[in-house]
GUTOR-358264 format. One record per residue (C-alpha): residue number from 1; chain; z, x, y. Coordinates in steps of 0.02 Angstrom, whole numbers, plus 50000, padded with zeros to 5 digits. Each point is the difference from the previous one (the first is absolute). Layout:
<drengus>
<drengu><num>NUM</num><chaine>A</chaine><up>Z</up><east>X</east><north>Y</north></drengu>
...
</drengus>
This chain:
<drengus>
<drengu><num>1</num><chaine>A</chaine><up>56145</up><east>47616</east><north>49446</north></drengu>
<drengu><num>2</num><chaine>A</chaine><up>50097</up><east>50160</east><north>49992</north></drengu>
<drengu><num>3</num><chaine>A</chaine><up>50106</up><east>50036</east><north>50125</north></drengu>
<drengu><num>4</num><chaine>A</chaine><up>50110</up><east>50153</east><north>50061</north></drengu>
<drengu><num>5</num><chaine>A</chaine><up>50097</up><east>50011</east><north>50142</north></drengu>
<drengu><num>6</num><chaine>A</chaine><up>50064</up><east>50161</east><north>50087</north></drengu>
<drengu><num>7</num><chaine>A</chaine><up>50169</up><east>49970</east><north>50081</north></drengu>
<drengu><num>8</num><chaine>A</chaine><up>50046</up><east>50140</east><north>50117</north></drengu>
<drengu><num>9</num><chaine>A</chaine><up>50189</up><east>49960</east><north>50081</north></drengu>
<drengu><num>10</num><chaine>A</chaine><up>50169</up><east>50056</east><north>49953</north></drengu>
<drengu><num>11</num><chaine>A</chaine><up>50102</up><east>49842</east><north>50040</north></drengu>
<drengu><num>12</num><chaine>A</chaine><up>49967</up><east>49863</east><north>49854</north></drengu>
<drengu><num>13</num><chaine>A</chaine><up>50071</up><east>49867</east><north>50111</north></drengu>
<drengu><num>14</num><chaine>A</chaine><up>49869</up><east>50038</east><north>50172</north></drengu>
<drengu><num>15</num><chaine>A</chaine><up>49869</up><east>49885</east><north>50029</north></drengu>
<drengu><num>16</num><chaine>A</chaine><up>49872</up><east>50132</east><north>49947</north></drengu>
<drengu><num>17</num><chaine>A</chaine><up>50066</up><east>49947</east><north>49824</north></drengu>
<drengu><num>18</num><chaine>A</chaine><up>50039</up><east>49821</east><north>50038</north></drengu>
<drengu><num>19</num><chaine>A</chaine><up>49796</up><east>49999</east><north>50031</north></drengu>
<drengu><num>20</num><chaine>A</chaine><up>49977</up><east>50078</east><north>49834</north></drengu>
<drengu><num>21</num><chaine>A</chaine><up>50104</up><east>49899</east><north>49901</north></drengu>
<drengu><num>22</num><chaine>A</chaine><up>49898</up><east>49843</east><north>50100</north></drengu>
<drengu><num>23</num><chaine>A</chaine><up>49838</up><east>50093</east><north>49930</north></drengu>
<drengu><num>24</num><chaine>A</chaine><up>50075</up><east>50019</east><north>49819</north></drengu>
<drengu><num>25</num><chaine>A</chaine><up>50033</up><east>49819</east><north>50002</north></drengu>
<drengu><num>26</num><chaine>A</chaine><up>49851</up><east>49932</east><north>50065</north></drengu>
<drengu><num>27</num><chaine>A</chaine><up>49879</up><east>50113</east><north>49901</north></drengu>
<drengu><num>28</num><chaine>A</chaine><up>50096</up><east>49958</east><north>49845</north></drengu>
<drengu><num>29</num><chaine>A</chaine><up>49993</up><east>49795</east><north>50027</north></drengu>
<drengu><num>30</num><chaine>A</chaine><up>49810</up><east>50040</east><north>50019</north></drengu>
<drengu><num>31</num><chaine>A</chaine><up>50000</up><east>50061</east><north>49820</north></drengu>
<drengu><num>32</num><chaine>A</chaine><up>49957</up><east>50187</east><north>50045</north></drengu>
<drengu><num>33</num><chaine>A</chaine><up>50071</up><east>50147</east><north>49911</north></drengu>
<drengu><num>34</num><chaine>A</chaine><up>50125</up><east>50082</east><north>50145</north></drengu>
<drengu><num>35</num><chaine>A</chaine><up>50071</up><east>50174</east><north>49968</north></drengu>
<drengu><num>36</num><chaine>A</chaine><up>50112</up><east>50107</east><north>50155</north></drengu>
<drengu><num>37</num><chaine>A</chaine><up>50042</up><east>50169</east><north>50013</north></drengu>
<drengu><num>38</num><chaine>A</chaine><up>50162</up><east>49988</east><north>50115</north></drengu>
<drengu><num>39</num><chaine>A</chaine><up>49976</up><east>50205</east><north>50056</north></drengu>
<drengu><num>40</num><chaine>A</chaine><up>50178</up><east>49994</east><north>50074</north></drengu>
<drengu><num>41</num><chaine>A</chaine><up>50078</up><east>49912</east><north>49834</north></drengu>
<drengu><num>42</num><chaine>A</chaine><up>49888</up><east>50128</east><north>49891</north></drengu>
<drengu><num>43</num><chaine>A</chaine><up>50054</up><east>50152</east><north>50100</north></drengu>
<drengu><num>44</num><chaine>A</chaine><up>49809</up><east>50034</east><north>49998</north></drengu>
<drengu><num>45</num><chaine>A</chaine><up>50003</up><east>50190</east><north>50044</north></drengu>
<drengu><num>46</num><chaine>A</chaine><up>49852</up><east>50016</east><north>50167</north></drengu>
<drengu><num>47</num><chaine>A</chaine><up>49977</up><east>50165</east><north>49957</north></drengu>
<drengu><num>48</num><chaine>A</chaine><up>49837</up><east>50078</east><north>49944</north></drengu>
<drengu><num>49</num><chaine>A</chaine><up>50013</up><east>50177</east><north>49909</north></drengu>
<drengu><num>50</num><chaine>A</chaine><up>50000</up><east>50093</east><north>49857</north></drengu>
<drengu><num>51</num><chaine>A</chaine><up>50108</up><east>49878</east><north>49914</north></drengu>
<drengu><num>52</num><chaine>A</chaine><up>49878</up><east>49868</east><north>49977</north></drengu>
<drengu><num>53</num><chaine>A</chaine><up>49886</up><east>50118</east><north>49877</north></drengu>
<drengu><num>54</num><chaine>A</chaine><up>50154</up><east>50031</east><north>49869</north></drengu>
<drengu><num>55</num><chaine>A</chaine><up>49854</up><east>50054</east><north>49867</north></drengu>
<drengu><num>56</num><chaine>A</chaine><up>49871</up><east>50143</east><north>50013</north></drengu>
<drengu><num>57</num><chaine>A</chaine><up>49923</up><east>50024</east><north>50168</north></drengu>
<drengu><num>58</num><chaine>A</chaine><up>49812</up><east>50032</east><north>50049</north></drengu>
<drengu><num>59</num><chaine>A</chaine><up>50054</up><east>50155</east><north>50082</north></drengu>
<drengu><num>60</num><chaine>A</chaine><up>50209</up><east>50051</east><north>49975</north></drengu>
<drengu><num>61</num><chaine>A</chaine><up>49981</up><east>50124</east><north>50128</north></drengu>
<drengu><num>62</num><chaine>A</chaine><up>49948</up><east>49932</east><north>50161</north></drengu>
<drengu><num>63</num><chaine>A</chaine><up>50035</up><east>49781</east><north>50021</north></drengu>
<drengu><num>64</num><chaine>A</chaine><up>49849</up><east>49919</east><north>50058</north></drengu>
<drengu><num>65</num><chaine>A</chaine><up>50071</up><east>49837</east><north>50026</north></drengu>
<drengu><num>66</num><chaine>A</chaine><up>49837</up><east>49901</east><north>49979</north></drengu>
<drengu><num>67</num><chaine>A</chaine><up>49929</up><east>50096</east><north>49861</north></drengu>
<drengu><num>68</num><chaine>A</chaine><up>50155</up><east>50005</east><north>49915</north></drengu>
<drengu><num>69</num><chaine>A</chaine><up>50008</up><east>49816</east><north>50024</north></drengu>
<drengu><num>70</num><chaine>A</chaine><up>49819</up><east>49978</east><north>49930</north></drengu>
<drengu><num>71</num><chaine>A</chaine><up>50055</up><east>50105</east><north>49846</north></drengu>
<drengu><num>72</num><chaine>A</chaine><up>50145</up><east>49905</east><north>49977</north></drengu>
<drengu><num>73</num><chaine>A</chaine><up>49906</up><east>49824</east><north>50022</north></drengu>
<drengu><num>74</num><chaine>A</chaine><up>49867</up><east>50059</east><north>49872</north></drengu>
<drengu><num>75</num><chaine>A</chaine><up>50119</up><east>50059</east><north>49857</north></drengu>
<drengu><num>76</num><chaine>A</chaine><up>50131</up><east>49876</east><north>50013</north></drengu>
<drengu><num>77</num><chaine>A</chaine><up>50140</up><east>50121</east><north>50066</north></drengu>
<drengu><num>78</num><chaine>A</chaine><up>50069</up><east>49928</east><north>50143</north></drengu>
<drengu><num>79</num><chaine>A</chaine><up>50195</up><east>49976</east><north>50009</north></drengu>
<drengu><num>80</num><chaine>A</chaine><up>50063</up><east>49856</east><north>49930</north></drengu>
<drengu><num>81</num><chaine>A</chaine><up>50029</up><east>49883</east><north>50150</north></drengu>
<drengu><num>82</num><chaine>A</chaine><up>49814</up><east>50047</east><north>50093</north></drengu>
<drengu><num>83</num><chaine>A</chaine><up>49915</up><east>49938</east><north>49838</north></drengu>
<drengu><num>84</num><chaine>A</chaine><up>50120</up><east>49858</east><north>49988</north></drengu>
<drengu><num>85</num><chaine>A</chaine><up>49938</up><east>49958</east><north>50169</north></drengu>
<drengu><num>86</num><chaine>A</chaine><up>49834</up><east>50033</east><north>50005</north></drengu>
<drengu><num>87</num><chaine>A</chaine><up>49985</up><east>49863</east><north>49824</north></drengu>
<drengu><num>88</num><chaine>A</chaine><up>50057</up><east>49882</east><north>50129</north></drengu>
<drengu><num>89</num><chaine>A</chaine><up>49891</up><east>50009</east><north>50112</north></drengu>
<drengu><num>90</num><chaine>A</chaine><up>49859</up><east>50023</east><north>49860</north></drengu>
<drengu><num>91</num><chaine>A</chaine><up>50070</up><east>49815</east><north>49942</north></drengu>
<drengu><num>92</num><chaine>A</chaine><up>50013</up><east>49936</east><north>50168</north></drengu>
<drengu><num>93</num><chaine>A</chaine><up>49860</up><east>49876</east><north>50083</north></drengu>
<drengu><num>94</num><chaine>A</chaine><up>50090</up><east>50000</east><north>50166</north></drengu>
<drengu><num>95</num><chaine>A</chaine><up>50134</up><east>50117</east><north>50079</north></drengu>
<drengu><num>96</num><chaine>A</chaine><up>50110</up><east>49959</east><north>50138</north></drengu>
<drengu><num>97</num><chaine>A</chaine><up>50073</up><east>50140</east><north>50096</north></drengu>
<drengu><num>98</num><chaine>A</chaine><up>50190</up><east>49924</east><north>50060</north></drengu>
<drengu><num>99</num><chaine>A</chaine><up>50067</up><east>50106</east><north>50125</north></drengu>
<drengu><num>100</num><chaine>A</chaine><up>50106</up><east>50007</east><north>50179</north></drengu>
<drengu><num>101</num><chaine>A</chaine><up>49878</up><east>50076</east><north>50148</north></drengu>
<drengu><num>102</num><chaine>A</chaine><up>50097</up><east>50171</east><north>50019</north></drengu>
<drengu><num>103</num><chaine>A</chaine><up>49940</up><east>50117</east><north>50140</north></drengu>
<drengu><num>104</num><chaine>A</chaine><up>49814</up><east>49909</east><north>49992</north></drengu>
<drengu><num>105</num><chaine>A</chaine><up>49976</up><east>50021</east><north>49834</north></drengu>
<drengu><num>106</num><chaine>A</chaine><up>50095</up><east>49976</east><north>49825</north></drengu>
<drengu><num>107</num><chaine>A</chaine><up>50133</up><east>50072</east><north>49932</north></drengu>
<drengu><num>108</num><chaine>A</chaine><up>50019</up><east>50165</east><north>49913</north></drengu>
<drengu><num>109</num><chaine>A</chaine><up>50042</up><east>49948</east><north>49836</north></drengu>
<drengu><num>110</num><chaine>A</chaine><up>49846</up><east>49885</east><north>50019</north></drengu>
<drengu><num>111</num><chaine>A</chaine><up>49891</up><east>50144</east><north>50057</north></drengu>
<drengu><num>112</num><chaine>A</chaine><up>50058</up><east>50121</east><north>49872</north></drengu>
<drengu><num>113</num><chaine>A</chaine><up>49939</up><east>49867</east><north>49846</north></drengu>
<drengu><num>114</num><chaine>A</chaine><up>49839</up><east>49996</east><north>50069</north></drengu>
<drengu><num>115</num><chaine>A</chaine><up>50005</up><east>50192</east><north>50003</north></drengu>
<drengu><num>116</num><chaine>A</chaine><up>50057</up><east>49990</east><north>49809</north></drengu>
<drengu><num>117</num><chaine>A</chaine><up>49908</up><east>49859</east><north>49944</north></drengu>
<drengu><num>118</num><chaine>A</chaine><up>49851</up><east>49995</east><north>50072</north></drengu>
<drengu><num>119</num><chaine>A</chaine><up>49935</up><east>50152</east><north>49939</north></drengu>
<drengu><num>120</num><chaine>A</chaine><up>49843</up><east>50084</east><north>49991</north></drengu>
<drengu><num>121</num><chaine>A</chaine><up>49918</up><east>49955</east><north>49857</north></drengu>
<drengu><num>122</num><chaine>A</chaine><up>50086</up><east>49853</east><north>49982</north></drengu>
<drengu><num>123</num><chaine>A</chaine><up>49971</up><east>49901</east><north>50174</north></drengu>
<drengu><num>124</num><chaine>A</chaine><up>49855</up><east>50103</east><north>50058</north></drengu>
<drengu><num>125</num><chaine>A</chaine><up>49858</up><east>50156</east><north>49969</north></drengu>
<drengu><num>126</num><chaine>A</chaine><up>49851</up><east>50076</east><north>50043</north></drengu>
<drengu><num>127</num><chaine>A</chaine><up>49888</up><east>49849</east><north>50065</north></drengu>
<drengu><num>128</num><chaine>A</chaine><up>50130</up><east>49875</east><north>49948</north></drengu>
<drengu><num>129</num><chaine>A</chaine><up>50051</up><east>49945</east><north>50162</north></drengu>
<drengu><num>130</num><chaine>A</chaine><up>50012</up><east>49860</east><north>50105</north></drengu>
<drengu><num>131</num><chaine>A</chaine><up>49876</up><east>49866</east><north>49934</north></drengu>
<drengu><num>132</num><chaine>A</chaine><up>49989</up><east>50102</east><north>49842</north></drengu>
<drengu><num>133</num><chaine>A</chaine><up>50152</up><east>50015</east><north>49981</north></drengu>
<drengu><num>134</num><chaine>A</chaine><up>50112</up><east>50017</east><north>49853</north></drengu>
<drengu><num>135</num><chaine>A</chaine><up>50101</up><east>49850</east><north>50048</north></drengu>
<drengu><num>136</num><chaine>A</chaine><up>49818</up><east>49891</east><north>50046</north></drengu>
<drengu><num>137</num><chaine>A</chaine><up>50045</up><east>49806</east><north>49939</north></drengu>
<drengu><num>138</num><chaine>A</chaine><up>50200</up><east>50003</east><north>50040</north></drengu>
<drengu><num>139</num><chaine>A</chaine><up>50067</up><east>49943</east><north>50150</north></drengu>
<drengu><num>140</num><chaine>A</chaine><up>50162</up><east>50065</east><north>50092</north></drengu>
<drengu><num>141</num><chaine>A</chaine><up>50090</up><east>49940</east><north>50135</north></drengu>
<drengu><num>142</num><chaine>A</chaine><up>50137</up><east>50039</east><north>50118</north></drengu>
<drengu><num>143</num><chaine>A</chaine><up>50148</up><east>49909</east><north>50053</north></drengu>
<drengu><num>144</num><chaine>A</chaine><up>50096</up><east>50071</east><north>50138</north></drengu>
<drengu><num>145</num><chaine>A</chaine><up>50145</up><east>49972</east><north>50104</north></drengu>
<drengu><num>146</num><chaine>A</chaine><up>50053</up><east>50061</east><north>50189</north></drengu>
<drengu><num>147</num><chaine>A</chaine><up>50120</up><east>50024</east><north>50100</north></drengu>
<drengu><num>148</num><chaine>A</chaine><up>49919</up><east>49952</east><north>50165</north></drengu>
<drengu><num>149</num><chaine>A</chaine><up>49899</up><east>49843</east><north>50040</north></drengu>
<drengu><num>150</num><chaine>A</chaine><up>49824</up><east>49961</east><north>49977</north></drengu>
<drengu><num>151</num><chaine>A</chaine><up>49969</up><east>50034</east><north>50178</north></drengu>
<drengu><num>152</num><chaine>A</chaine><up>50008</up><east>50174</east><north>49971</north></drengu>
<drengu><num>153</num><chaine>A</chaine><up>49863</up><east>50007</east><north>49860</north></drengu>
<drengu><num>154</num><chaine>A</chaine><up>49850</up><east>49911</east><north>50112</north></drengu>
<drengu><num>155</num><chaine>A</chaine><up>49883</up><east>50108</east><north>50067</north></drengu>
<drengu><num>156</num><chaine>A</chaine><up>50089</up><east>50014</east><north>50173</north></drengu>
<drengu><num>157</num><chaine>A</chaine><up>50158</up><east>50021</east><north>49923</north></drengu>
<drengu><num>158</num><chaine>A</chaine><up>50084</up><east>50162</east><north>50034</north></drengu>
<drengu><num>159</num><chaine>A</chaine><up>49983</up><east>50046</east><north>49813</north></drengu>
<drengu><num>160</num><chaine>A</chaine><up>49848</up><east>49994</east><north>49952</north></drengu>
<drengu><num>161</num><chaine>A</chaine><up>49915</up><east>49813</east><north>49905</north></drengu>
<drengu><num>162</num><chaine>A</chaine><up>50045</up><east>49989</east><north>49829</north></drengu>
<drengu><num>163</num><chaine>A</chaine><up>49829</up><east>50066</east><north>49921</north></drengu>
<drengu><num>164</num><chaine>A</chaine><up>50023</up><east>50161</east><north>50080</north></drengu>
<drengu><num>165</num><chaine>A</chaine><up>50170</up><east>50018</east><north>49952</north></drengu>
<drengu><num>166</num><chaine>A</chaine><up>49945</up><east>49966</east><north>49819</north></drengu>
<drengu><num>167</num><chaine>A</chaine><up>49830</up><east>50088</east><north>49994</north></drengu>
<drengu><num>168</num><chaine>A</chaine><up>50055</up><east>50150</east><north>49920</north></drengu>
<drengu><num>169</num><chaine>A</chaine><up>50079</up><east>49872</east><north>49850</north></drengu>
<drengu><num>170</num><chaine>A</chaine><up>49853</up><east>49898</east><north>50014</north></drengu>
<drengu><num>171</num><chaine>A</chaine><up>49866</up><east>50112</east><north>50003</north></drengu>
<drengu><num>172</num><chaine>A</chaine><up>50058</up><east>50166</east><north>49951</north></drengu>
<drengu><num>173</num><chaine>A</chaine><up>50119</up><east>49954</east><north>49834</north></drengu>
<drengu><num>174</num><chaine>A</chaine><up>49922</up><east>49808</east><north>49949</north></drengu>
<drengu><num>175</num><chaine>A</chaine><up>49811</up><east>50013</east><north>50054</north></drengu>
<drengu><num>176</num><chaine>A</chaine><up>49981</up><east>50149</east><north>49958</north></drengu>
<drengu><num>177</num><chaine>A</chaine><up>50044</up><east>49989</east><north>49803</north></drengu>
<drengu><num>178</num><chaine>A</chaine><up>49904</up><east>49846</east><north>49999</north></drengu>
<drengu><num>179</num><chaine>A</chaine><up>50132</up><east>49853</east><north>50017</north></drengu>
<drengu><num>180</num><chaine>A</chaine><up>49920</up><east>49844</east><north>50092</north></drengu>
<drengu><num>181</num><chaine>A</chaine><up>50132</up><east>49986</east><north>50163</north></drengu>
<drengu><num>182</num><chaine>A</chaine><up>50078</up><east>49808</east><north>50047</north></drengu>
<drengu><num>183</num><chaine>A</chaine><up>50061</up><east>50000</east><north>50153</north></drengu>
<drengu><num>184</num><chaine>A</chaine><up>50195</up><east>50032</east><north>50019</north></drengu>
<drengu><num>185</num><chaine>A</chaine><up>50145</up><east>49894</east><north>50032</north></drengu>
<drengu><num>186</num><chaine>A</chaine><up>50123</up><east>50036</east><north>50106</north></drengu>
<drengu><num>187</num><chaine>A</chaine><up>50152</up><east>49938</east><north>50039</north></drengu>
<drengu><num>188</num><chaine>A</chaine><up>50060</up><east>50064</east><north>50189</north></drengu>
<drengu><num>189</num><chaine>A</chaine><up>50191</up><east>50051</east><north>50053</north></drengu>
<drengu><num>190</num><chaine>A</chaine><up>50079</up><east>49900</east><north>49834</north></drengu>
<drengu><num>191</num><chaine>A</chaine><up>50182</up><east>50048</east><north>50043</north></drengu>
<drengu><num>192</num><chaine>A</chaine><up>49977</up><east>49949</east><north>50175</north></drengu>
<drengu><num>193</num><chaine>A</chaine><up>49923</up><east>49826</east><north>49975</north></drengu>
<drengu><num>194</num><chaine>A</chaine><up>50100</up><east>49849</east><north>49949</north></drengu>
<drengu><num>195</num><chaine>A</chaine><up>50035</up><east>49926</east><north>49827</north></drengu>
<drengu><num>196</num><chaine>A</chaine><up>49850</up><east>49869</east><north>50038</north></drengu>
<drengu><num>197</num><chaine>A</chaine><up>49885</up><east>50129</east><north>50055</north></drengu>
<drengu><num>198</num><chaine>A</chaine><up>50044</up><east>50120</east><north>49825</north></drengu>
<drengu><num>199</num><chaine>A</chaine><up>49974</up><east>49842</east><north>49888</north></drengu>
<drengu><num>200</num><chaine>A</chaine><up>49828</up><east>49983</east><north>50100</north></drengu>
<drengu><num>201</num><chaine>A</chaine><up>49927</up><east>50162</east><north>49944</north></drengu>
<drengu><num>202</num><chaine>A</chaine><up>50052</up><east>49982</east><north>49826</north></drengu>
<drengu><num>203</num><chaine>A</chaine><up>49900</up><east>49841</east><north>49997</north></drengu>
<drengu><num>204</num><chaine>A</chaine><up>49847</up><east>50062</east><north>50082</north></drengu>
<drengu><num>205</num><chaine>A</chaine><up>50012</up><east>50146</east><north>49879</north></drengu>
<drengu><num>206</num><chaine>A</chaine><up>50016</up><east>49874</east><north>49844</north></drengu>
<drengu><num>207</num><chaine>A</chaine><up>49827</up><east>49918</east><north>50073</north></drengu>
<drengu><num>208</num><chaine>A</chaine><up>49916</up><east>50144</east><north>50016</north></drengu>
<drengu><num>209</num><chaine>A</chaine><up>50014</up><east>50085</east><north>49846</north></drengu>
<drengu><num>210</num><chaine>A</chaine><up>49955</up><east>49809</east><north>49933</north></drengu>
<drengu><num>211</num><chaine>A</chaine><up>49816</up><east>49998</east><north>50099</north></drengu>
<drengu><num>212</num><chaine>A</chaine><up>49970</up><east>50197</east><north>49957</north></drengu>
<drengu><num>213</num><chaine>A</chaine><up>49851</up><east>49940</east><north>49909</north></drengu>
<drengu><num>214</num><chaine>A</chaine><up>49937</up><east>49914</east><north>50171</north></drengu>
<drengu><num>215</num><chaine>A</chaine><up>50058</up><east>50158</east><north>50106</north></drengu>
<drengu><num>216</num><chaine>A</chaine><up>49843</up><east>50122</east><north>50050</north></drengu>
<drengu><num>217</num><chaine>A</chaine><up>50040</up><east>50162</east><north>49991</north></drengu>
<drengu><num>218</num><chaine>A</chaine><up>49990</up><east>50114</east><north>50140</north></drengu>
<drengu><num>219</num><chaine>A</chaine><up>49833</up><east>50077</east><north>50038</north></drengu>
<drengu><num>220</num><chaine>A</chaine><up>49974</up><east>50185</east><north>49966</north></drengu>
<drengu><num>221</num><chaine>A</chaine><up>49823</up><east>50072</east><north>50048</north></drengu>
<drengu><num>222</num><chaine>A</chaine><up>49894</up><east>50052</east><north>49835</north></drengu>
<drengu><num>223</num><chaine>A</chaine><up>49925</up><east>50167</east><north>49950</north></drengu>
<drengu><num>224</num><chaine>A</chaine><up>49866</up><east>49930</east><north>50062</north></drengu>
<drengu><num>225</num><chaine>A</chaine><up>50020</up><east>49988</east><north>50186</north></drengu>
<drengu><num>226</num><chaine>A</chaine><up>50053</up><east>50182</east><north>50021</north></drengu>
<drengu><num>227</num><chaine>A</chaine><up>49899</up><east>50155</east><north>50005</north></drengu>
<drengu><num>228</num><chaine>A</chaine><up>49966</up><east>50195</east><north>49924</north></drengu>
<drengu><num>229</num><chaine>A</chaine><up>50160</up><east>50041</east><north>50110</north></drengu>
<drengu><num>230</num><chaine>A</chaine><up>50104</up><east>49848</east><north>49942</north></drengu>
<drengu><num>231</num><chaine>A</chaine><up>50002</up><east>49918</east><north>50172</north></drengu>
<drengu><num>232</num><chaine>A</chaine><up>49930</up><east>49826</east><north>50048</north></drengu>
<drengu><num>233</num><chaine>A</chaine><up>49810</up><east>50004</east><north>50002</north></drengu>
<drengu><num>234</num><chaine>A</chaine><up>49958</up><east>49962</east><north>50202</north></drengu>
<drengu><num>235</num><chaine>A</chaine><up>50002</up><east>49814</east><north>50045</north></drengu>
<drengu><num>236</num><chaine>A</chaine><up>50116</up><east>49974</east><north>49850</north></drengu>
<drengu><num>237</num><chaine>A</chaine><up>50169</up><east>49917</east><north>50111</north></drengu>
<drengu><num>238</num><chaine>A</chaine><up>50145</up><east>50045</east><north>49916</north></drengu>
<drengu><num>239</num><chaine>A</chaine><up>50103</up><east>49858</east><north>49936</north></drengu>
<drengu><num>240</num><chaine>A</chaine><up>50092</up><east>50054</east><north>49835</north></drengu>
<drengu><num>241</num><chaine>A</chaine><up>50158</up><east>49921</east><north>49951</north></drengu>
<drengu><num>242</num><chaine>A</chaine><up>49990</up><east>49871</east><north>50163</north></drengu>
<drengu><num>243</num><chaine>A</chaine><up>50178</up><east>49910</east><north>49979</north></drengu>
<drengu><num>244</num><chaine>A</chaine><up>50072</up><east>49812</east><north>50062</north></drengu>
<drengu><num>245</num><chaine>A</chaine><up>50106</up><east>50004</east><north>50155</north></drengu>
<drengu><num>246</num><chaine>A</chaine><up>50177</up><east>49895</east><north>49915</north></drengu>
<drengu><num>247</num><chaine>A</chaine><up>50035</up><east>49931</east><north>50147</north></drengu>
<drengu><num>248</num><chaine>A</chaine><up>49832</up><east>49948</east><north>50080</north></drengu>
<drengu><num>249</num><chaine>A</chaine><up>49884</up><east>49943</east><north>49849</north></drengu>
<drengu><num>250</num><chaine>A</chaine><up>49888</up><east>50133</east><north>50039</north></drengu>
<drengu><num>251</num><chaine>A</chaine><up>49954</up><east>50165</east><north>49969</north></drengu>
<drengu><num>252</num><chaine>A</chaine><up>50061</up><east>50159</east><north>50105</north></drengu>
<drengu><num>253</num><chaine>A</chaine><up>49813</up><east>50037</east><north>50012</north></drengu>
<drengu><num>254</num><chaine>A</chaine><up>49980</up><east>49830</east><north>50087</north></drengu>
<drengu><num>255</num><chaine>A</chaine><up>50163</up><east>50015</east><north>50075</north></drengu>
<drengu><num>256</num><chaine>A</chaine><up>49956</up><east>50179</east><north>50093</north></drengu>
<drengu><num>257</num><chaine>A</chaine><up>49837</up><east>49911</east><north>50061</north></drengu>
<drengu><num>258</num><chaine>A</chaine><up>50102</up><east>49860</east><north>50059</north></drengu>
<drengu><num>259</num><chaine>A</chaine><up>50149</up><east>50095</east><north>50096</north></drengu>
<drengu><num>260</num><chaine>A</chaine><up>49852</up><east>50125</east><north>50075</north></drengu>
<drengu><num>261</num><chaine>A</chaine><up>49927</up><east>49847</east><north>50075</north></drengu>
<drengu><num>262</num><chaine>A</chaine><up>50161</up><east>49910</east><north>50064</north></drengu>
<drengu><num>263</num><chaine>A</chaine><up>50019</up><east>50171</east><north>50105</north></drengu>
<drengu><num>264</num><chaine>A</chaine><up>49839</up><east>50014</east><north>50068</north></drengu>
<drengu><num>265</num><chaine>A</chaine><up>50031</up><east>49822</east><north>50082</north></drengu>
</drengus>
C-alpha cells in the first residue's frame, strides 16, 4: 500500500510529529510504501492565485480560480509543487491528514494545500462528486491533536462532539472527492498529560493504523437517499459520518441518546 501523510505543524519536536514519525515507523515495518510532505519543513506556500498557472491561462484577463484550475489540470500547467503534490496523492492508497486542532478546524497551511492541491479537475467535476468521486477507492484519515480534554468534544461538551467539529473535513474536503473516511484518532491535551499518558496514545495510534483493514469507515448517506433538491428523501434519518465516543466505547449518536435520557430521570 501507498501511503502519504500530510504533516501540518511547525515544531519538528511536538507530539503532532512524534505521532507521525510513530505512523512512518509502523507503516514502514508493515511493508507499505510511506511518503510525508512536512508543509512547515517544505515552506509549502497556502496561497492560491495567479501563481499556480505560471503557463497560458484559459482566460489572462479575468482569474477564474476553478476554471483556471480545470485548464491547468487538463494541460499539465500547474506550478511545479501543486503537480508534485497532486502525483502523490494520485500514488497514494490512503492519506492521513496530521494536524493540531487550531480554532476547530486545521491549520492554514493545511487548508491552503487542499486549496492548491485539490483542484478542480484534479479532485473533483461536474458529477464527480462524493460517491463518484475522483478520489472513489482511496481512503484518508485524520489524526488530530487538542489542547483541551475529551470532555469537551462529547456531545454535551461545551464545544461541540468531535464529528461536528470535523464535518466540514469529513464531509466537505474527504467525502466529497470520493475518499472512503476511517474514523479519526485523537490524542487529547498532549502537553498537559503525563509522560505515561503521551506514550499511551502513541501506542494506541501504532494499533490502529495496524487494524485499518478491520476499521469501518464512517457512514456517509448515498446519492441515493437524497432527493431533486439534494436533501434527505422524508423518513430517510440522517446518520452520515456517525463517530465513536474515545472515552465511552460508543458513539456520540448513542451517547446524545444516552445523556438525553439520564436528564429526563
Amino acid at each position: 500500500m501507498n501511503v502519504l501523510i500530510v504533516f501540518a505543524h511547525p515544531e519538528p519536536n511536538s507530539f503532532s510529529a512524534a505521532l507521525k514519525n510513530t505512523a512512518v515507523q509502523t507503516l514502514t515495518e508493515l511493508g507499505h510504501q510511506v511518503t510525508v510532505s512536512d508543509l512547515y519543513q517544505m515552506g509549502w506556500s497556502p496561497t492560491l492565485g495567479e501563481a499556480d498557472f505560471p503557463q497560458a491561462r484559459a482566460d489572462a484577463d479575468y482569474l477564474d480560480l476553478s476554471r483556471e484550475q480545470e485548464h491547468a489540470f487538463a494541460h499539465r500547467t500547474h506550478s511545479a509543487d501543486v503537480h508534485a503534490e497532486q502525483e502523490k496523492v494520485k500514488a497514494a492508497d490512503l492519506v492521513l491528514f496530521h494536524f493540531p486542532v487550531w480554532w476547530f478546524s486545521m491549520p492554514a497551511m493545511l487548508k491552503g494545500w487542499v486549496d492548491r492541491v485539490f483542484s478542480r479537475g484534479f479532485a473533483y467535476s461536474t458529477g464527480r462528486k462524493y460517491e463518484s468521486g475522483h478520489f472513489k477507492g482511496k481512503r484518508a484519515m485524520i489524526c488530530l491533536t487538542t489542547g483541551t480534554a475529551s470532555t469537551l468534544y462529547e456531545p454535551n461538551g461545551i464545544d461541540g462532539d468531535l464529528h461536528h467539529v470535523l464535518w466540514p473535513i469529513h464531509n466537505g474536503i474527504l467525502g466529497y472527492t470520493g475518499f472512503t473516511v476511517l474514523p479519526p484518532f485523537a490524542a487529547w491535551m498532549p502537553a498537559r498529560v503525563t509522560d505515561e499518558d503521551r506514550d499511551a496514545y502513541l501506542e494506541a495510534y501504532a494499533a490502529r493504523l495496524m487494524s485499518l483493514d478491520d476499521t469501518e469507515p464512517l457512514f456517509f448517506h448515498p446519492w441515493s437517499d437524497y432527493d431533486e433538491t439534494q436533501r434527505l428523501k422524508p423518513g430517510v434519518v440522517a446518520r452520515s459520518g456517525v463517530q465513536w465516543n474515545p472515552r465511552a466505547g460508543q458513539s456520540f449518536e448513542d451517547s446524545a441518546q444516552a445523556y438525553a435520557q439520564q436528564e429526563s430521570n
